[in-house]
C-alpha positions in Angstrom: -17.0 -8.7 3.5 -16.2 -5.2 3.1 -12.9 -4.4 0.8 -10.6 -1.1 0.1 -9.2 -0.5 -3.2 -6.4 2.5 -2.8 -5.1 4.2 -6.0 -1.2 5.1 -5.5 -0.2 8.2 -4.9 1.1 10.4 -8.1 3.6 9.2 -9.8 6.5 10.4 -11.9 5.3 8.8 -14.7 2.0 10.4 -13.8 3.6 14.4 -13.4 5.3 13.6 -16.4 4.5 16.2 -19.5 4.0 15.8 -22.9 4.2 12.0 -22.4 1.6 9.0 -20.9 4.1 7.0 -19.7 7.4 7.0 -18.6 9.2 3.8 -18.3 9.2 1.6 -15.4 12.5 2.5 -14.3 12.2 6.1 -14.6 8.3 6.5 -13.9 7.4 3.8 -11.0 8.5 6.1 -8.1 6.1 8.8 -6.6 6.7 12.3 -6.6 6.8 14.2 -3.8 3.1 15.1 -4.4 2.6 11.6 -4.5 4.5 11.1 -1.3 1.8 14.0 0.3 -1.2 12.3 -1.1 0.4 9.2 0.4 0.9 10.3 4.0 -2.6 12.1 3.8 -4.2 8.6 3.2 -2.0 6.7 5.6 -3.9 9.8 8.1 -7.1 9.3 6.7 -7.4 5.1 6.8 -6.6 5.2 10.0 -10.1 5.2 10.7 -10.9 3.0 8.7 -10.7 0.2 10.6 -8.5 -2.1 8.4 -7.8 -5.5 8.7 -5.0 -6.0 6.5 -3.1 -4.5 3.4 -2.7 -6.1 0.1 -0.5 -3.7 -2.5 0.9 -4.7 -6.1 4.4 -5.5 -6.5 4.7 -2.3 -8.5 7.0 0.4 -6.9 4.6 3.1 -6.6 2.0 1.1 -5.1 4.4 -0.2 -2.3 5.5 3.6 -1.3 2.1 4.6 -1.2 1.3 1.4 1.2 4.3 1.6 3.1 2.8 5.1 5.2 -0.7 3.3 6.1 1.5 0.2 7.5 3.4 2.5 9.5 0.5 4.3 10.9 -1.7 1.1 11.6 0.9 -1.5 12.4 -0.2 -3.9 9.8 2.5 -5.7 7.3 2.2 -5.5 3.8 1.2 -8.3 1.6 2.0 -8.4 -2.1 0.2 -9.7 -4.6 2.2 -10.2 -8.0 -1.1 -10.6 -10.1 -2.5 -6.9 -9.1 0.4 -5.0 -11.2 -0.7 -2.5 -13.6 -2.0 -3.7 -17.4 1.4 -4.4 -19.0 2.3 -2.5 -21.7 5.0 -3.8 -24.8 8.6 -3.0 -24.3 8.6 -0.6 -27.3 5.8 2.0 -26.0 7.4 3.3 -23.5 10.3 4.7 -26.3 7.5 6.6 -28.6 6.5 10.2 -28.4 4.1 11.1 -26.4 1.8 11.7 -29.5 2.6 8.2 -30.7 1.4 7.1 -26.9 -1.6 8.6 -27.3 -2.3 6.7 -30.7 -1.9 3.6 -29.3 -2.9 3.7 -26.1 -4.2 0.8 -24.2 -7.6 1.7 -24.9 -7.0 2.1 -28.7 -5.7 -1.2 -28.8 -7.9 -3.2 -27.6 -11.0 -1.2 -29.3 -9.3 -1.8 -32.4 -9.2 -5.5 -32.1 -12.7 -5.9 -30.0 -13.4 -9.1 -31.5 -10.9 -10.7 -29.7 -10.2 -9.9 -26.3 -7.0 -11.9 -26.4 -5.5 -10.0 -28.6 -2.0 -8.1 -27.6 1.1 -6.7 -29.3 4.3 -8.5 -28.3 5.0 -7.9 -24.5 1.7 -6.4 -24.1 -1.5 -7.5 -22.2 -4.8 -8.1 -23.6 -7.9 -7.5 -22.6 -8.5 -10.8 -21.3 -5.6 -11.3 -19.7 -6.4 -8.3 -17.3 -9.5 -9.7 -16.9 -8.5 -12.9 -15.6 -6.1 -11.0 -13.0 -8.9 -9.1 -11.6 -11.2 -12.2 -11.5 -8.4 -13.9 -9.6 -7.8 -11.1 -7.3 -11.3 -11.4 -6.0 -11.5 -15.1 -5.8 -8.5 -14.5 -3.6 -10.1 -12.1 -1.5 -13.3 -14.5 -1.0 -10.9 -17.2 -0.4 -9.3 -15.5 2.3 -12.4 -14.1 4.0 -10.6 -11.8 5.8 -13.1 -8.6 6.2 -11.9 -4.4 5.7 -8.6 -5.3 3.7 -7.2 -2.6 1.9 -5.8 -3.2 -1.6 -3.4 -0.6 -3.0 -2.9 -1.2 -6.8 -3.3 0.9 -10.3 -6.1 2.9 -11.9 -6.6 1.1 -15.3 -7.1 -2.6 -13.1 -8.9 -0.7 -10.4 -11.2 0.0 -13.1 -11.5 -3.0 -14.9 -12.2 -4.4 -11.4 -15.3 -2.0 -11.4 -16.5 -2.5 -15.1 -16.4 -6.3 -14.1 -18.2 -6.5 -10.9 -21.1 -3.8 -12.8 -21.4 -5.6 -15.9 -20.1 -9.2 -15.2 -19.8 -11.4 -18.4 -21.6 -8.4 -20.7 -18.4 -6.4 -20.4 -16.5 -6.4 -23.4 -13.9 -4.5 -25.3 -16.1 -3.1 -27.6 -17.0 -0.6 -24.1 -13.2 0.1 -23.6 -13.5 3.7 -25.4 -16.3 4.3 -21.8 -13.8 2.7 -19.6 -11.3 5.2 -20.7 -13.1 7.8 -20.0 -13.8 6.6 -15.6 -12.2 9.0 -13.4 -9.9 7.9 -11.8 -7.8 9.6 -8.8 -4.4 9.6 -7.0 -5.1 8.1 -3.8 -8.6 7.8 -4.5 -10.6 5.4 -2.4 -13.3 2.7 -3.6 -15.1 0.6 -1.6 -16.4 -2.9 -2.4 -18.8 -5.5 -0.7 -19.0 -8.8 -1.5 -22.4 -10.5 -0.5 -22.7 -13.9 0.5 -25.1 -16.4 -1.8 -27.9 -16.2 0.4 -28.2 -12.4 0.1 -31.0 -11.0 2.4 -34.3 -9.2 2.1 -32.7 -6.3 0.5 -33.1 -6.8 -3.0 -29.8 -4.3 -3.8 -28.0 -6.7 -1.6 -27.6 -9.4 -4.7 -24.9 -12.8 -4.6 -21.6 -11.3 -5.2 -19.4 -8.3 -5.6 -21.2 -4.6 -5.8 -19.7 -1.2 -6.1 -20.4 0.9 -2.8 -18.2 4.1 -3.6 -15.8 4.7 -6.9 -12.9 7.0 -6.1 -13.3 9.3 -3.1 -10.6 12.1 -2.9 -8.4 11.8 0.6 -8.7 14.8 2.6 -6.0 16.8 3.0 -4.4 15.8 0.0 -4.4 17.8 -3.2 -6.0 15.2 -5.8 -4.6 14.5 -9.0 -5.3 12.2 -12.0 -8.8 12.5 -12.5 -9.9 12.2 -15.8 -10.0 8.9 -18.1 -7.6 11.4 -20.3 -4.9 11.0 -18.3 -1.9 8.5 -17.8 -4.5 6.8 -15.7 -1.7 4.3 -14.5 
């Protein structure tokens, strides 16, 4: 079973400067870069064969999906689990230098002992963990081969440190995951193998990485370093 992850397109709260994140209200929109990116996917995945769309509830998700579902005649599914990591109310009022100190990734490297820790509001590590997990027992569950899932880079990535490293991922590697590329309207690709495998011993039980965020053609690619909003 072959699945498509799909980053949205840029964002507002992406394009914003001097800031990582803008909030919700203000930042969960795409830009009209964004909106490019967006059409040049919806072009692109086309040929992709695909099945069926899955996007996050999130609204720059949904305006990046809603393009490919024009141009392929599927409807889009939401998943309310597949949302970006959720971030306490009060982070989205600090400067952008204050951002930066306590960034996701700070966080949850500070308190690597216990992966369910979270400020007030805010996610934990686990708790994104458990979304991806659930994410992909949905996608086994359903069985449905080629569906493309639109969604956000920090649980796009969390969904690619867990299917590399399994249980052995940790927050103690949270300062590496940071620093994944990751790109607007960049496309992964992920197979999941059925238990009895075959004689190819790459092909193990399970989920394996095939491609990690390939730029769209015709679309001018932004977000791509770990440095970045990354959301």
């Amino acid at each position: 079973m072959r699945t498509f992850f799909l980053r949205h397109g840029e964002s507002f709260s992406n394009a914003a400067v001097g800031v990582v994140a803008l909030p919700e209200e203000e930042g969960d929109r795409l830009s009209d870069r964004g909106r490019e990116q967006a059409a040049a996917a919806a072009e692109h995945l086309t040929g992709f064969e695909i099945s069926r769309i899955v996007t996050s509830p999130m609204g720059r998700a949904r305006e990046t999906a809603e393009p490919i579902a024009a141009a392929t005649g599927l409807e889009l599914e939401t998943w309310d689990w597949i949302h970006e990591l959720r971030e306490p109310p009060a982070y989205y009022s600090m400067s952008g230098t204050e951002q930066q100190r306590h960034r996701w990734s700070r966080r949850m490297e500070r308190h690597a002992d216990d992966p369910t820790d979270a400020p007030e509001g805010g996610e934990s590590f686990a708790d994104l963990v458990a979304r991806v997990e659930r994410m992909r027992e949905q996608l086994i569950a359903d069985d449905v081969d080629r569906t493309l899932v639109v969604g956000h880079g920090i649980f796009l990535r969390f969904t690619l440190m867990s299917t590399l490293l399994g249980d052995v991922f940790t927050p103690h590697m949270i300062d590496r995951l940071w620093r994944i590329g990751s790109l607007n309207c960049g496309i992964s690709t992920f197979d999941h193998m059925p238990e009895q495998g075959s004689e190819n011993p790459a092909d193990i039980a399970g989920w394996r990485c095939v491609s990690w965020m390939s730029p769209t053609p015709g679309a001018e690619v932004t977000g791509t370093g770990g440095a970045g909003p990354g959301n």
